[in-house]
C-alpha positions in Angstrom: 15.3 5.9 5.7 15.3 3.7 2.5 14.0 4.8 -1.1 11.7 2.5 -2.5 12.3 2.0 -6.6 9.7 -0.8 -7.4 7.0 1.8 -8.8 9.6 3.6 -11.1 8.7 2.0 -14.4 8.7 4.5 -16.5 11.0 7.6 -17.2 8.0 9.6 -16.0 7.5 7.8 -12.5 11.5 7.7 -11.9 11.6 11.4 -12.5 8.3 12.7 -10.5 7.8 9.9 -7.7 10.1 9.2 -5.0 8.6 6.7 -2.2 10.4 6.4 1.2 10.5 3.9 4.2 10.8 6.7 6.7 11.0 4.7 10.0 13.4 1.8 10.9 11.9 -1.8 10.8 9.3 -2.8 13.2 7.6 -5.7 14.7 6.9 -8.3 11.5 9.9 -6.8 9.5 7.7 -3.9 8.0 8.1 -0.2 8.1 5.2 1.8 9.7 5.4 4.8 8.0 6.3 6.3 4.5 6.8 9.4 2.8 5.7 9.6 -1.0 6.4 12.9 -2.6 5.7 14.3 -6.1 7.7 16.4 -8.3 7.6 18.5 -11.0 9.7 18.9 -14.5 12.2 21.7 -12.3 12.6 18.4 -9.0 10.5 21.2 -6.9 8.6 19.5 -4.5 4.7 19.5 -5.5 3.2 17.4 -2.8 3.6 15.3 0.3 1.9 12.3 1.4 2.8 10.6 4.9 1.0 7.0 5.2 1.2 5.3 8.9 0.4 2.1 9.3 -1.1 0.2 12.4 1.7 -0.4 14.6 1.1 -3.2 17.3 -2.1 -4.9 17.8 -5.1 -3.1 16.9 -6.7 -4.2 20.3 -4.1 -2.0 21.8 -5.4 1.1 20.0 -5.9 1.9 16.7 -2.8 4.3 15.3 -2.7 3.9 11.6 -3.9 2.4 8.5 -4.1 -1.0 7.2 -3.0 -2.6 3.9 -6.2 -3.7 3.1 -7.3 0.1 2.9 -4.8 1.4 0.2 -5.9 -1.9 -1.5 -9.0 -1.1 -1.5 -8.7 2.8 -3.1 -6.0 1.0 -5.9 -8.9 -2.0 -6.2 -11.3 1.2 -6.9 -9.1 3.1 -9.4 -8.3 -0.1 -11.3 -12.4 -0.7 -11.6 -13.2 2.7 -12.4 -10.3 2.3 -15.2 -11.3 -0.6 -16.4 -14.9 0.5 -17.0 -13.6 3.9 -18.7 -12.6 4.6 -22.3 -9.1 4.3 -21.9 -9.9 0.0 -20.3 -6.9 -1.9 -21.1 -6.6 -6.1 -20.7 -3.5 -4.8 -18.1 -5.7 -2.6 -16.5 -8.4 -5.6 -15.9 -5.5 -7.9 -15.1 -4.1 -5.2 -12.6 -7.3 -5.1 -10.8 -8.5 -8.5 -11.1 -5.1 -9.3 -8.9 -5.3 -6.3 -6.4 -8.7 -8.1 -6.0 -6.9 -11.4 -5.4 -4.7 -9.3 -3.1 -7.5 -8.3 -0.8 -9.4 -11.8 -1.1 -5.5 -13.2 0.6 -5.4 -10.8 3.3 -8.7 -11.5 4.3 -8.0 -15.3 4.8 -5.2 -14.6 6.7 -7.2 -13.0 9.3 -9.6 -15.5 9.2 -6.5 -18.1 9.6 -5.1 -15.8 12.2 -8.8 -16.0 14.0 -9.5 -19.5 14.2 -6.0 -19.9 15.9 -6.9 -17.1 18.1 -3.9 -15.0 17.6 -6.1 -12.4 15.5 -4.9 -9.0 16.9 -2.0 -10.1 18.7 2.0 -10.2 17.9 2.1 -14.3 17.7 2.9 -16.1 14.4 
């Protein structure tokens, strides 16, 4: 297990969020699953969340989520933020680059296709 610290950036997140690497490294260098649990002002736990990702080749079975999917509900928030009374230029900055994000992934599949290594564990 290995406690991830990059979201702590604020007194607030370092004393309510911890995010875990559960599992030991897998095939890419990448964890598969993580443990994000929040607190409250006592360090009682409040709640739980357990994210799996896809592990091996989705042709093999799907078993878990992708990174393009928690993208995707971050992209959402950020737009729906962004839109709301509280918009911020960081807000639209934050989203305009998870938007980037997605836009990356999705032309490293298409790379990954016309190589014809899409769904398989090959560079």
């Amino acid at each position: 297990m290995r406690e991830i610290h990059t979201h702590k950036t604020s007194d607030f997140a370092r004393d309510h969020f911890d995010v875990i690497a559960v599992d030991e490294l897998g095939s890419g260098g990448a964890h598969h699953e993580y443990l994000i649990r929040t607190k409250d002002k006592a360090g009682a736990t409040v709640a739980e969340l357990t994210l799996k990702y896809q592990h091996g080749p989705i042709a093999n079975g799907v078993n878990g989520i992708l990174d393009e999917a928690l993208l995707a509900v971050v992209a959402d928030r950020l737009k729906a933020f962004s839109e709301g009374e509280f918009r911020s230029r960081e807000t639209s900055l934050a989203y305009t680059n998870v938007q980037q994000a997605l836009l990356w992934m999705q032309e490293r599949q298409r790379e990954r296709a016309s190589r014809g290594v899409q769904g398989k564990l090959e560079k």
